[in-house]
MOPAC internal coordinates of N, CA, C and O (Angstrom, degrees):
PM7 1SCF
backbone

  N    0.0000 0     0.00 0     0.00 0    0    0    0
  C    1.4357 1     0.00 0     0.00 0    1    0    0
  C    1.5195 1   111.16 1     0.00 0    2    1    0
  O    1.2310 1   116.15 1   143.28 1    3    2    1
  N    1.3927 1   124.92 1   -36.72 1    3    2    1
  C    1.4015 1   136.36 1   173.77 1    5    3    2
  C    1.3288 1   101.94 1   -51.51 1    6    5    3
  O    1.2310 1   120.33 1   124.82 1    7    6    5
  N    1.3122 1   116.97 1   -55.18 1    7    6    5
  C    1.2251 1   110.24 1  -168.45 1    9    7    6
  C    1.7750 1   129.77 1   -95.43 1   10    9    7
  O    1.2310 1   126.42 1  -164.22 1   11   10    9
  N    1.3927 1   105.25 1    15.78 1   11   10    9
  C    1.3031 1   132.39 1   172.02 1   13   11   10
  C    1.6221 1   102.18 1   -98.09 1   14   13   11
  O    1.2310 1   123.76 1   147.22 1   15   14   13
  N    1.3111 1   110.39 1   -32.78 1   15   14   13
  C    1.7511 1   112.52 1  -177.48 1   17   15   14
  C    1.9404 1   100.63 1   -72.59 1   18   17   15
  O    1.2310 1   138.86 1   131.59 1   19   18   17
  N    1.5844 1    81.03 1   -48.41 1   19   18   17
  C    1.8310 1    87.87 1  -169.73 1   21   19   18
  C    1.7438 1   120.19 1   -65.93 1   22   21   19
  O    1.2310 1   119.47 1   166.07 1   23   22   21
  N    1.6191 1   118.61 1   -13.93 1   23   22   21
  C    0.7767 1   127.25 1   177.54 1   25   23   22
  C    1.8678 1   114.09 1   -90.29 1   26   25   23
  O    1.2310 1   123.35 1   171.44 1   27   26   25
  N    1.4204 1   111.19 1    -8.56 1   27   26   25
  C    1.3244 1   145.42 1  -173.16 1   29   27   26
  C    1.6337 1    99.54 1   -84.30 1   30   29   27
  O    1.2310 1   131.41 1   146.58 1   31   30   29
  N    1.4378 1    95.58 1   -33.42 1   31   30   29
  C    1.8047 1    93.68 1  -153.04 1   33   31   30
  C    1.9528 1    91.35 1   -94.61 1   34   33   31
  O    1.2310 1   123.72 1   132.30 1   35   34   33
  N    1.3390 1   110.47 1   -47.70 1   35   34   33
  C    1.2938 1   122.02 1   164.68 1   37   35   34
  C    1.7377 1   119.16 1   -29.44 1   38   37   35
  O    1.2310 1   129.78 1   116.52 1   39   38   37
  N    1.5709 1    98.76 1   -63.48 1   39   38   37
  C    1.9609 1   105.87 1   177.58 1   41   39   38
  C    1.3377 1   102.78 1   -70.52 1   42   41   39
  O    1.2310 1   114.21 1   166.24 1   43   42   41
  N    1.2273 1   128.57 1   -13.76 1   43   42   41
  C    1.3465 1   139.47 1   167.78 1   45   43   42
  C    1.7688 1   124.95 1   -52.86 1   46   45   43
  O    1.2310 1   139.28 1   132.70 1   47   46   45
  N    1.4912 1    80.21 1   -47.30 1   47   46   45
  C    1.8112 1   110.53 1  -179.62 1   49   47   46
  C    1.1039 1   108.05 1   -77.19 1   50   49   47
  O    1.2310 1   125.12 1   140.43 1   51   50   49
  N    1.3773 1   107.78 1   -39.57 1   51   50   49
  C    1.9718 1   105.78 1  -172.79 1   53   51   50
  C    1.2316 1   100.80 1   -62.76 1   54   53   51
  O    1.2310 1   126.65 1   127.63 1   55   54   53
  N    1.7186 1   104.81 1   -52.37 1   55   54   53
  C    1.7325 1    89.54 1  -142.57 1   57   55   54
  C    1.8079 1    97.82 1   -94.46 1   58   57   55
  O    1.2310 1   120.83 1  -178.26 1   59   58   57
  N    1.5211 1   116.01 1     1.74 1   59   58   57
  C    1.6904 1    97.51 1   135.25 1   61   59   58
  C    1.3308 1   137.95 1   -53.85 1   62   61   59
  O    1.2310 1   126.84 1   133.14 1   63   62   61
  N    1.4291 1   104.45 1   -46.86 1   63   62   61
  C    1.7898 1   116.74 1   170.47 1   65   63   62
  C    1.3200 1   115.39 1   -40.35 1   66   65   63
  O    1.2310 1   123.75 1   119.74 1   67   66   65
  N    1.8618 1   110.42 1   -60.26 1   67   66   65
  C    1.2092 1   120.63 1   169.76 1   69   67   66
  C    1.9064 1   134.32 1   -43.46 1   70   69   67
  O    1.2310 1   129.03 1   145.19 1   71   70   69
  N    1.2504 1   100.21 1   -34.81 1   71   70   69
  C    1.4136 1   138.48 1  -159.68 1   73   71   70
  C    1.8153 1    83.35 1   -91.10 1   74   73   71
  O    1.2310 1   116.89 1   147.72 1   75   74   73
  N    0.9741 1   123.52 1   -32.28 1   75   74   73
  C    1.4586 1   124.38 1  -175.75 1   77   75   74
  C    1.1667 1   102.59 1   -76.65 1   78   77   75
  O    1.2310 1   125.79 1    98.94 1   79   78   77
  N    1.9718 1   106.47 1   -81.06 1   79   78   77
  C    1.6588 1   110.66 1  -168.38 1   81   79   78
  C    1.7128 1   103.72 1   -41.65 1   82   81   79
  O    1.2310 1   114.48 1   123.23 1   83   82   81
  N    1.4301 1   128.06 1   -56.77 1   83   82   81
  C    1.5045 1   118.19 1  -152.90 1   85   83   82
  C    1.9400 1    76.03 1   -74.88 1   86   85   83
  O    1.2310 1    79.32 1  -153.03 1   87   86   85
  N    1.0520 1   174.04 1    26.97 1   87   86   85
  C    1.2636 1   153.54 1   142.14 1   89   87   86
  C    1.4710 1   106.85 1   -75.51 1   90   89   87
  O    1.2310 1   123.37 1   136.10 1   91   90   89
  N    1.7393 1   111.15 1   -43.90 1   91   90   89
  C    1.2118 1   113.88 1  -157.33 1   93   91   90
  C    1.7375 1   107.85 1   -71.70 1   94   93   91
  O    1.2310 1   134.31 1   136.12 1   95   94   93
  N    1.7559 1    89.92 1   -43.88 1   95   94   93
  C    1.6305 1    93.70 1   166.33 1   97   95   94
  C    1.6785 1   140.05 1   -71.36 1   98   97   95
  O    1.2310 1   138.39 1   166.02 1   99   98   97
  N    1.4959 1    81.95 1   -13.98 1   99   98   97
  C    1.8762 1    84.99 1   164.51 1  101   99   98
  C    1.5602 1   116.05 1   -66.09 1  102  101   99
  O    1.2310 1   128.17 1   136.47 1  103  102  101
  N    1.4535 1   101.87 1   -43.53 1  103  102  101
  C    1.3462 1   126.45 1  -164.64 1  105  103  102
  C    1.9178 1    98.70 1   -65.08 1  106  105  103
  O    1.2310 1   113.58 1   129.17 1  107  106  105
  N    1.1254 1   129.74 1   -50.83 1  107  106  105
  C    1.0593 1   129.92 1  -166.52 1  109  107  106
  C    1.7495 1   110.82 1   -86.37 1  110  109  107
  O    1.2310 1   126.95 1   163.73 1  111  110  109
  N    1.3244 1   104.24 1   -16.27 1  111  110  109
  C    1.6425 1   118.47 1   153.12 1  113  111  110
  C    1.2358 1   129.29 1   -56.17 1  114  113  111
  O    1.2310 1   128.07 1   120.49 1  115  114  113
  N    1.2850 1   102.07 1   -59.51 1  115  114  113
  C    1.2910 1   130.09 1  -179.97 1  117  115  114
  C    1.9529 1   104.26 1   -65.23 1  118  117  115
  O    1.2310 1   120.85 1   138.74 1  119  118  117
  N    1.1373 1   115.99 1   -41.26 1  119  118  117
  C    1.3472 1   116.55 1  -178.34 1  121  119  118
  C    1.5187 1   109.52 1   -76.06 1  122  121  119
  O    1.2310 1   118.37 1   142.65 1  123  122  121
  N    1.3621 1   120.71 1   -37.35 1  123  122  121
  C    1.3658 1   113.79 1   174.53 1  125  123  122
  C    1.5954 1   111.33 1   -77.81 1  126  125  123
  O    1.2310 1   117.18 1   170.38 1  127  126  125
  N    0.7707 1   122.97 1    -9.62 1  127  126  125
  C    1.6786 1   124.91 1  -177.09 1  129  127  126
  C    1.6009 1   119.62 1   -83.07 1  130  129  127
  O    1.2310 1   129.03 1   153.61 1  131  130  129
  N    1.7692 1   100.21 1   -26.39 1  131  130  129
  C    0.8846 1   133.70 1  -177.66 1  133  131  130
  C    2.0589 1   116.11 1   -84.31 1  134  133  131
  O    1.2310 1   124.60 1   127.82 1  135  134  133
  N    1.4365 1   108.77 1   -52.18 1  135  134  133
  C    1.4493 1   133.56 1   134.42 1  137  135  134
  C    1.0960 1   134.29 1    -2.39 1  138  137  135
  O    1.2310 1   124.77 1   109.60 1  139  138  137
  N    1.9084 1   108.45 1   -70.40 1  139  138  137
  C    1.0908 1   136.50 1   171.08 1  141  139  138
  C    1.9483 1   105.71 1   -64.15 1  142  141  139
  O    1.2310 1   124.89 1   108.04 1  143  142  141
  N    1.4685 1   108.22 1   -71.96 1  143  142  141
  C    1.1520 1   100.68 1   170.74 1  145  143  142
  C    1.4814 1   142.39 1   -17.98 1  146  145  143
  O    1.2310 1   121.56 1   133.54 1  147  146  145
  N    1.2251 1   114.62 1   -46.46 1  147  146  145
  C    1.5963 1   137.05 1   178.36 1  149  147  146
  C    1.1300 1   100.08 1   -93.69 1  150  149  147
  O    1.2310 1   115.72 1   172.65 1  151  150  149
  N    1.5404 1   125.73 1    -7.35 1  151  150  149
  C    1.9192 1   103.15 1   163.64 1  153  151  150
  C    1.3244 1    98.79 1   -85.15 1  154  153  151
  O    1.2310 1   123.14 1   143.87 1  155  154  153
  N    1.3008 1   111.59 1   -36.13 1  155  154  153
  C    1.7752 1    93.19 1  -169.81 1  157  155  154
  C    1.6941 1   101.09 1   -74.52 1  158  157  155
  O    1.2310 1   124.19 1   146.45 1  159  158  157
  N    1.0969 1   109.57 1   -33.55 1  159  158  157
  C    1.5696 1   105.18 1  -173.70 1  161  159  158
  C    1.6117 1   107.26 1   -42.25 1  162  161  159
  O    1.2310 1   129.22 1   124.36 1  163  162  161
  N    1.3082 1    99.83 1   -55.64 1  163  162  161
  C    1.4393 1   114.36 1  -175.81 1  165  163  162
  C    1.7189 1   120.94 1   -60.93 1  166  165  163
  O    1.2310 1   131.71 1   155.55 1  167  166  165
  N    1.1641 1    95.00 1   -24.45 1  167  166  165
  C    1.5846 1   112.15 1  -176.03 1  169  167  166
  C    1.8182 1    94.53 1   -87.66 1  170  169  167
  O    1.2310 1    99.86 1   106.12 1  171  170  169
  N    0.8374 1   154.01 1   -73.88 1  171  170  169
  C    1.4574 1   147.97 1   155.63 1  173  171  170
  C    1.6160 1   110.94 1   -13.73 1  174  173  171
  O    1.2310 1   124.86 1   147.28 1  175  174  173
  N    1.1566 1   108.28 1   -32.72 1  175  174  173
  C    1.5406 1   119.45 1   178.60 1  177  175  174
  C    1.7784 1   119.74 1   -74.07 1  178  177  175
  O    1.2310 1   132.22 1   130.85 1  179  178  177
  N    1.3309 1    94.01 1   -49.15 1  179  178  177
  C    1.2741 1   107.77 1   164.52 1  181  179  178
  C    1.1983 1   113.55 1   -51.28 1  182  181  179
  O    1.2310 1   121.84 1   113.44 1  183  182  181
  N    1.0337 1   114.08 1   -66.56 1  183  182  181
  C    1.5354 1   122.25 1  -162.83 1  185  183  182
  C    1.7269 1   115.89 1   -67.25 1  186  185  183
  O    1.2310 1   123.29 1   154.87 1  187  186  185
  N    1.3907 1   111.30 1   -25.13 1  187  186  185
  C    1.3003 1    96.38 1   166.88 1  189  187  186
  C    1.3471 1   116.51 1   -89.98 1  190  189  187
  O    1.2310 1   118.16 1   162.21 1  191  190  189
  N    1.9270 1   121.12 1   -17.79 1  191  190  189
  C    1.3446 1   114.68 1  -173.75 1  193  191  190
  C    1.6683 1    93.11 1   -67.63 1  194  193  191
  O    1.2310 1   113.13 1   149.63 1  195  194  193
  N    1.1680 1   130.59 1   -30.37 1  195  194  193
  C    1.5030 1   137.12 1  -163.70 1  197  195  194
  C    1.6211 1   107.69 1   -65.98 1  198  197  195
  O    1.2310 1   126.12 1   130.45 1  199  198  197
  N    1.6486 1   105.84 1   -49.55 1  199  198  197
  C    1.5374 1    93.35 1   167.68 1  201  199  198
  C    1.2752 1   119.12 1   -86.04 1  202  201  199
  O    1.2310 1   119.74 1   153.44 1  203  202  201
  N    1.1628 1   118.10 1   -26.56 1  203  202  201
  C    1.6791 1    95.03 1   161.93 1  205  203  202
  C    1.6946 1   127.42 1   -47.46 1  206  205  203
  O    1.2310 1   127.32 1   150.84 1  207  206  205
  N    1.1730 1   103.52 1   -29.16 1  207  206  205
  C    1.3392 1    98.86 1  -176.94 1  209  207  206
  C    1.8435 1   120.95 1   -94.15 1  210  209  207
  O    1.2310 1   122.05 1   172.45 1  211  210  209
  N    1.4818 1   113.67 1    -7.55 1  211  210  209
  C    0.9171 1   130.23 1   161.15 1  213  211  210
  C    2.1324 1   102.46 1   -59.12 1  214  213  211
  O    1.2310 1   132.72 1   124.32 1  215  214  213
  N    1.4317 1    93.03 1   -55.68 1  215  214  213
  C    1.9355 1    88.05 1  -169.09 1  217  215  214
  C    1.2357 1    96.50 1   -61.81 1  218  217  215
  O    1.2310 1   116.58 1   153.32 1  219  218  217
  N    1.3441 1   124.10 1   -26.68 1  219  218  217
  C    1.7333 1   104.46 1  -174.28 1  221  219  218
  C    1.1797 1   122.82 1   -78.97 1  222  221  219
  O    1.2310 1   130.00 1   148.68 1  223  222  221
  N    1.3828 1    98.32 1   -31.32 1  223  222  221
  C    1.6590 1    94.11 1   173.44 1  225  223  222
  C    1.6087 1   117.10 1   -69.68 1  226  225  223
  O    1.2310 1   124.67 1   149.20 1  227  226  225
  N    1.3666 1   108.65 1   -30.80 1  227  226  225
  C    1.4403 1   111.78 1   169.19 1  229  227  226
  C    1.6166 1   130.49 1   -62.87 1  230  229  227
  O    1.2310 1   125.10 1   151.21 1  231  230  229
  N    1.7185 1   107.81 1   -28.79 1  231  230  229
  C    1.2453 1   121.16 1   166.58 1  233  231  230
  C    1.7400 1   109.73 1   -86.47 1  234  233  231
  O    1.2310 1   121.61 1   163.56 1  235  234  233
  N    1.4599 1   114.53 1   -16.44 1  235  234  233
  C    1.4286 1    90.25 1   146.21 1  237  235  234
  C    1.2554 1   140.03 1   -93.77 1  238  237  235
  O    1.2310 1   124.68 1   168.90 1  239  238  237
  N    1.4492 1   108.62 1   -11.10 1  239  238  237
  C    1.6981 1    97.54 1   172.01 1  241  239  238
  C    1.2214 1   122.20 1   -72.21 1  242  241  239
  O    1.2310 1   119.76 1   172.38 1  243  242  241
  N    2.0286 1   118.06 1    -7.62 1  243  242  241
  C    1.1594 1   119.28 1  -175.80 1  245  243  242
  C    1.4784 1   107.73 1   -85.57 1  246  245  243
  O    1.2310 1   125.56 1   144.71 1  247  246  245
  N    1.7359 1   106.92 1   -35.29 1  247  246  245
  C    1.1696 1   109.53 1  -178.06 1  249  247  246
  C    2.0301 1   105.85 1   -68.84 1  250  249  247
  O    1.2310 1   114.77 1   131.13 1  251  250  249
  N    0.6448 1   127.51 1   -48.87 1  251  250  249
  C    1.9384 1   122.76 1   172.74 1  253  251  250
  C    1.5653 1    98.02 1   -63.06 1  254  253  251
  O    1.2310 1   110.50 1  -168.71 1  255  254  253
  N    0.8383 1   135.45 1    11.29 1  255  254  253
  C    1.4762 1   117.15 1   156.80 1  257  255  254
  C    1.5878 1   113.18 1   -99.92 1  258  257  255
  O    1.2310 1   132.13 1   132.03 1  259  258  257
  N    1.4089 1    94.18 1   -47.97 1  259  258  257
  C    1.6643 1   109.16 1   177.21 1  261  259  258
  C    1.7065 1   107.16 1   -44.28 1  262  261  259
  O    1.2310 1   124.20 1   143.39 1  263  262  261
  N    1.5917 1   109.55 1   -36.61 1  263  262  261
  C    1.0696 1   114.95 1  -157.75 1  265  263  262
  C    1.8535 1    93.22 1   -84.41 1  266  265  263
  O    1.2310 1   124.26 1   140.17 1  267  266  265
  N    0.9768 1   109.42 1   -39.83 1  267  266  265
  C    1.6345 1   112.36 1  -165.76 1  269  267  266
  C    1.8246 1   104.31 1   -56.55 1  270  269  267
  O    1.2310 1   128.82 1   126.23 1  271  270  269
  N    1.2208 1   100.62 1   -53.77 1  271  270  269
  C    1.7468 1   118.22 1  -178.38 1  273  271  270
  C    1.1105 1    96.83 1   -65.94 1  274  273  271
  O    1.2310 1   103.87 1   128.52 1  275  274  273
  N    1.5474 1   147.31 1   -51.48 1  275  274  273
  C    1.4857 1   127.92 1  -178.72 1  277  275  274
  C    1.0183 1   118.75 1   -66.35 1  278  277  275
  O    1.2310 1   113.63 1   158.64 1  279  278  277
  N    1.4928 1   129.65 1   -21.36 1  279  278  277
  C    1.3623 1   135.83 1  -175.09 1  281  279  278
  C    1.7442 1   110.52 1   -73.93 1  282  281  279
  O    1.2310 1   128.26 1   147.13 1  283  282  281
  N    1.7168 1   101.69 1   -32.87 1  283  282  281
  C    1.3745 1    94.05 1  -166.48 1  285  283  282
  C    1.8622 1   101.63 1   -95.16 1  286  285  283
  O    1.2310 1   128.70 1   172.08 1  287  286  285
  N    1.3721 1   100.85 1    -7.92 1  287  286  285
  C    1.6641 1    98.81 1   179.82 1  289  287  286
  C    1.2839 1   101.61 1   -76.50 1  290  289  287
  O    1.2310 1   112.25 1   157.35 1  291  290  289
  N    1.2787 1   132.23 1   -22.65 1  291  290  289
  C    1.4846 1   136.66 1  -161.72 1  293  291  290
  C    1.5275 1   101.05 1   -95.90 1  294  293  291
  O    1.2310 1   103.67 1   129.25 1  295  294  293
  N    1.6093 1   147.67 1   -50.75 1  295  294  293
  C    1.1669 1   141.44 1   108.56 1  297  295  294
  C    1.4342 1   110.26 1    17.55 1  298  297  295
  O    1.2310 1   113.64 1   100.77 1  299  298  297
  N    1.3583 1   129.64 1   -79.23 1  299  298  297
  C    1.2468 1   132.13 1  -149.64 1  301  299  298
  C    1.3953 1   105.68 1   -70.77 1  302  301  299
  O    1.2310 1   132.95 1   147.15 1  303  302  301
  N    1.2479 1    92.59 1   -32.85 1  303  302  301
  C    2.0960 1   108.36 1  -174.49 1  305  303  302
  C    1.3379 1   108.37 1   -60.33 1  306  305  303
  O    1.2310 1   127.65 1   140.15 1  307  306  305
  N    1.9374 1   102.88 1   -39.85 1  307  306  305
  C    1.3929 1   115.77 1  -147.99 1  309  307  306
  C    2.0964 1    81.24 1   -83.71 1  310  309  307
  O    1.2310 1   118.76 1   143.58 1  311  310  309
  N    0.7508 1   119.97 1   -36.42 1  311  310  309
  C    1.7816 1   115.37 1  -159.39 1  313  311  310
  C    1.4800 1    83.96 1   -85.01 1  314  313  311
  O    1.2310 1   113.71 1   138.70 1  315  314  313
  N    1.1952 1   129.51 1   -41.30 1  315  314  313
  C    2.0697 1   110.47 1  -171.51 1  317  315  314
  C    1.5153 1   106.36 1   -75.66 1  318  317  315
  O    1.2310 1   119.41 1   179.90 1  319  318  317
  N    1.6329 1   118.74 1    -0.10 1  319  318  317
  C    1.4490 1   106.32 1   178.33 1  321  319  318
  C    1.5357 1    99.52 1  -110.05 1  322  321  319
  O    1.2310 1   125.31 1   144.99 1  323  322  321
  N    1.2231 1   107.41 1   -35.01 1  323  322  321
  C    1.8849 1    93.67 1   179.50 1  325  323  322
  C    1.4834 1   111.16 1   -75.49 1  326  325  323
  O    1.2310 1   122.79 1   151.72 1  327  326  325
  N    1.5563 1   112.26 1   -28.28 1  327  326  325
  C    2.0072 1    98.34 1  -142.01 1  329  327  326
  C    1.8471 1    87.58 1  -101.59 1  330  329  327
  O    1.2310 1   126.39 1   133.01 1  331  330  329
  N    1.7820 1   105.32 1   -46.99 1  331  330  329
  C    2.0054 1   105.02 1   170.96 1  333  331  330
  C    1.1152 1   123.31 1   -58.82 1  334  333  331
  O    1.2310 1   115.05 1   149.01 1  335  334  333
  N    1.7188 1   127.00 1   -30.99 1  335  334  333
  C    1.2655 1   135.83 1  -119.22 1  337  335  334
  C    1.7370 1   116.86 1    29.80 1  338  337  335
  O    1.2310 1   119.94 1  -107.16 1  339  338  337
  N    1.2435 1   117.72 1    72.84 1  339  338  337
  C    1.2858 1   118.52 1   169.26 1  341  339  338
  C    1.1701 1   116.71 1   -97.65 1  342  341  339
  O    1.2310 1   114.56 1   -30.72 1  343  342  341
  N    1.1788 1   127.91 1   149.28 1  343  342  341
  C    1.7492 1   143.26 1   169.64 1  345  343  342
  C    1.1259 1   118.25 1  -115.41 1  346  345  343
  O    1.2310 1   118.32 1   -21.88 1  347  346  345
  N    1.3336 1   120.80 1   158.12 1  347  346  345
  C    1.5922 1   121.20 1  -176.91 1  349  347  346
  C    1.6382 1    87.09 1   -74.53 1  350  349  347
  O    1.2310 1   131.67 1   -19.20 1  351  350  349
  N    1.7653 1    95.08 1   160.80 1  351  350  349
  C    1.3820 1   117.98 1   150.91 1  353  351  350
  C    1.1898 1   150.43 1   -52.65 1  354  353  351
  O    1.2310 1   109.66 1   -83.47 1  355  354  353
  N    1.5111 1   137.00 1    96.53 1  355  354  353
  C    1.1388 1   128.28 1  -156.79 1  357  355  354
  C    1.2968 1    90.24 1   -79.89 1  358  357  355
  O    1.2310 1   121.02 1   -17.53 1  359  358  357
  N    1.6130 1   115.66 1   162.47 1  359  358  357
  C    1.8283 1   125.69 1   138.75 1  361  359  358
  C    0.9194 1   108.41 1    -1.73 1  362  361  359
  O    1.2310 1   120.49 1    74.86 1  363  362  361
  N    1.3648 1   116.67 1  -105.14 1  363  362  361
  C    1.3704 1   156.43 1  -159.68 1  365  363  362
  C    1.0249 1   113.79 1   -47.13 1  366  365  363
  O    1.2310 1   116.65 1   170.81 1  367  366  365
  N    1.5791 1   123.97 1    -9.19 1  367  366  365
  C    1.5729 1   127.60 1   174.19 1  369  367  366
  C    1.5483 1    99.82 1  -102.53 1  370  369  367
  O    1.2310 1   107.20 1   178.66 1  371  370  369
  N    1.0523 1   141.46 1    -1.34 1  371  370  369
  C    1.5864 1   130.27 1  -176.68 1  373  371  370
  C    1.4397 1   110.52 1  -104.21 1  374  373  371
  O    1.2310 1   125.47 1   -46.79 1  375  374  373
  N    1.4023 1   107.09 1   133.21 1  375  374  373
  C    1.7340 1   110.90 1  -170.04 1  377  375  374
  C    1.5483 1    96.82 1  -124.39 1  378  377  375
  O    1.2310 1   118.98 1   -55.58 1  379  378  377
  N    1.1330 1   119.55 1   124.42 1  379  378  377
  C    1.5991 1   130.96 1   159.46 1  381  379  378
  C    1.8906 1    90.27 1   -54.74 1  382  381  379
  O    1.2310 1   136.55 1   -14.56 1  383  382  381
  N    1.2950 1    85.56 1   165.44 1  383  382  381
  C    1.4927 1   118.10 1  -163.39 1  385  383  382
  C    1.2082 1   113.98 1  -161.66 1  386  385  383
  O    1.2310 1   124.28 1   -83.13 1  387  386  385
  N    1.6787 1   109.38 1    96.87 1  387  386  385
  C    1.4788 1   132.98 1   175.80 1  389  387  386
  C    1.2004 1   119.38 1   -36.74 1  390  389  387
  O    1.2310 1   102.67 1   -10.10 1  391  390  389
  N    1.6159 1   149.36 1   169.90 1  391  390  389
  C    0.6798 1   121.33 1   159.80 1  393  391  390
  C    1.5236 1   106.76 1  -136.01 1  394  393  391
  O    1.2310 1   111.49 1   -98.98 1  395  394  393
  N    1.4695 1   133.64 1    81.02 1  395  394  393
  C    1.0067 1   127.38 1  -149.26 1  397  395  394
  C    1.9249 1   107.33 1   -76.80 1  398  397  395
  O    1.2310 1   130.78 1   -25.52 1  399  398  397
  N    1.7358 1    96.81 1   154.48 1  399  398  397
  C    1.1201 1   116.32 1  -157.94 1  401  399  398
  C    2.1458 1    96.68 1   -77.00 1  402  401  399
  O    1.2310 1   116.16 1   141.93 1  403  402  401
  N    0.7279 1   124.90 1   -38.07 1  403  402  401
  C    1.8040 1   133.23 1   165.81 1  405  403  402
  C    1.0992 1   100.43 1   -11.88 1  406  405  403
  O    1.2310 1   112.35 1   -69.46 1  407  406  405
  N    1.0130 1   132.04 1   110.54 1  407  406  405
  C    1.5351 1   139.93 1   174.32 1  409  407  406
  C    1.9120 1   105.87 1   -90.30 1  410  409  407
  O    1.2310 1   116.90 1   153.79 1  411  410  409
  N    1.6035 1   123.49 1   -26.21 1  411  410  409
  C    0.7668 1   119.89 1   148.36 1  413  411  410
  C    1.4981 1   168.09 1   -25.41 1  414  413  411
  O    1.2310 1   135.81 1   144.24 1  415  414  413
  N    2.0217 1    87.01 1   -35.76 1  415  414  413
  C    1.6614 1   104.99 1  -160.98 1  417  415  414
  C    1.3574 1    83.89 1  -126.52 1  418  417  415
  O    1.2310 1   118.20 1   -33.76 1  419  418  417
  N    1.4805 1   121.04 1   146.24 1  419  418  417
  C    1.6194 1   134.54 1  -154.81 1  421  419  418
  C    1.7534 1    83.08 1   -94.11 1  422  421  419
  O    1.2310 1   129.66 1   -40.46 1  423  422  421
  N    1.4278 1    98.98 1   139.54 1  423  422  421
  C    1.5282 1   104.90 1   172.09 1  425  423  422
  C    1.7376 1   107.82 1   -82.23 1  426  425  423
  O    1.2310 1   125.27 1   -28.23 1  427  426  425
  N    1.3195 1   107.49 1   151.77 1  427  426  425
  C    1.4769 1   127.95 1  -165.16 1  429  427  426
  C    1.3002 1   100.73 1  -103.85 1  430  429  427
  O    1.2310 1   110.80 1   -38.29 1  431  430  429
  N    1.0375 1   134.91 1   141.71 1  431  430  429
  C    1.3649 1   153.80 1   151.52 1  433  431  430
  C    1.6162 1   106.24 1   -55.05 1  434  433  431
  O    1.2310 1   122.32 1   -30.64 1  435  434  433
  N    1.3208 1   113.16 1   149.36 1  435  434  433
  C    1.2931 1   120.30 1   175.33 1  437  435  434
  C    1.3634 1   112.58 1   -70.35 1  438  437  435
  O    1.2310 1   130.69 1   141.70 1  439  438  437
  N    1.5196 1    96.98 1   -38.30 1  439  438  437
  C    1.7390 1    93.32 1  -167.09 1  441  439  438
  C    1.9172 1   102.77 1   -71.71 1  442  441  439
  O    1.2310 1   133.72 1   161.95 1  443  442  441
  N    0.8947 1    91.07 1   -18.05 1  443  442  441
  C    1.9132 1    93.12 1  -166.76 1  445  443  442
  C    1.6115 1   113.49 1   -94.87 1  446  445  443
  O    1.2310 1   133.34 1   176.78 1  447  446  445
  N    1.8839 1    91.83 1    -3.22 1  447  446  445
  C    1.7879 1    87.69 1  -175.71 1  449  447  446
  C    2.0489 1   112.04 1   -96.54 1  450  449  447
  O    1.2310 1   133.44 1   -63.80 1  451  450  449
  N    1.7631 1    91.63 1   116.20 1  451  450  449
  C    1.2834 1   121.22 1  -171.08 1  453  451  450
  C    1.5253 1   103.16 1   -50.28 1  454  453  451
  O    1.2310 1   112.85 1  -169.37 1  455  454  453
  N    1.2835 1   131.10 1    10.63 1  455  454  453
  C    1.2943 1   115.62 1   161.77 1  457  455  454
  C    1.9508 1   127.74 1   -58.39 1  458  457  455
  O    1.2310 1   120.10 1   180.00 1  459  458  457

């Protein structure tokens, strides 16, 4: 009987052992599968934080340009009203200008036409 128990306790041992390795290897399966997952996760991650940051940098170089040209039109406004005395354009000051077909008669400049 001792040795029916002890041979009990032995198949006992194995198929703990056994019960281990396939645990240990599930476990280390399971962790690389898991591993893998979060590289690509992360790799999808990248790649959109990457183009996002591509449009921003692109919406800022548009925005510092926008900014450069408004700065100097606003400048330009500011020097034709202090240094010419210039004013904006009313209506009532702009004249269309024909353009007659006479190949003959020298075309006139707007600024020079004595109307």
């Amino acid at each position: 009987m001792k040795e029916k128990v002890l041979d009990m306790c032995m198949d006992a041992g194995r198929l703990g052992a056994a019960i281990f390795a396939v645990s240990l290897a599930s476990s280390i399966l399971i962790f690389h599968v898991w591993n893998e997952y979060q590289i690509t996760h992360l790799g999808y991650e990248i790649s959109r934080v990457t183009n996002e940051h591509r449009e921003l940098v692109e919406e800022n170089r548009k925005l510092s340009i926008e900014v450069a040209v408004q700065g100097r039109t606003e400048r330009m406004a500011e020097v034709a009203r202090t240094r010419f005395g210039l004013e904006p354009v009313s209506p009532d000051q702009i004249r269309p200008i024909q353009l007659e077909s006479n190949p003959s008669k020298p075309m006139v400049h707007a600024a020079l036409d004595p109307r």
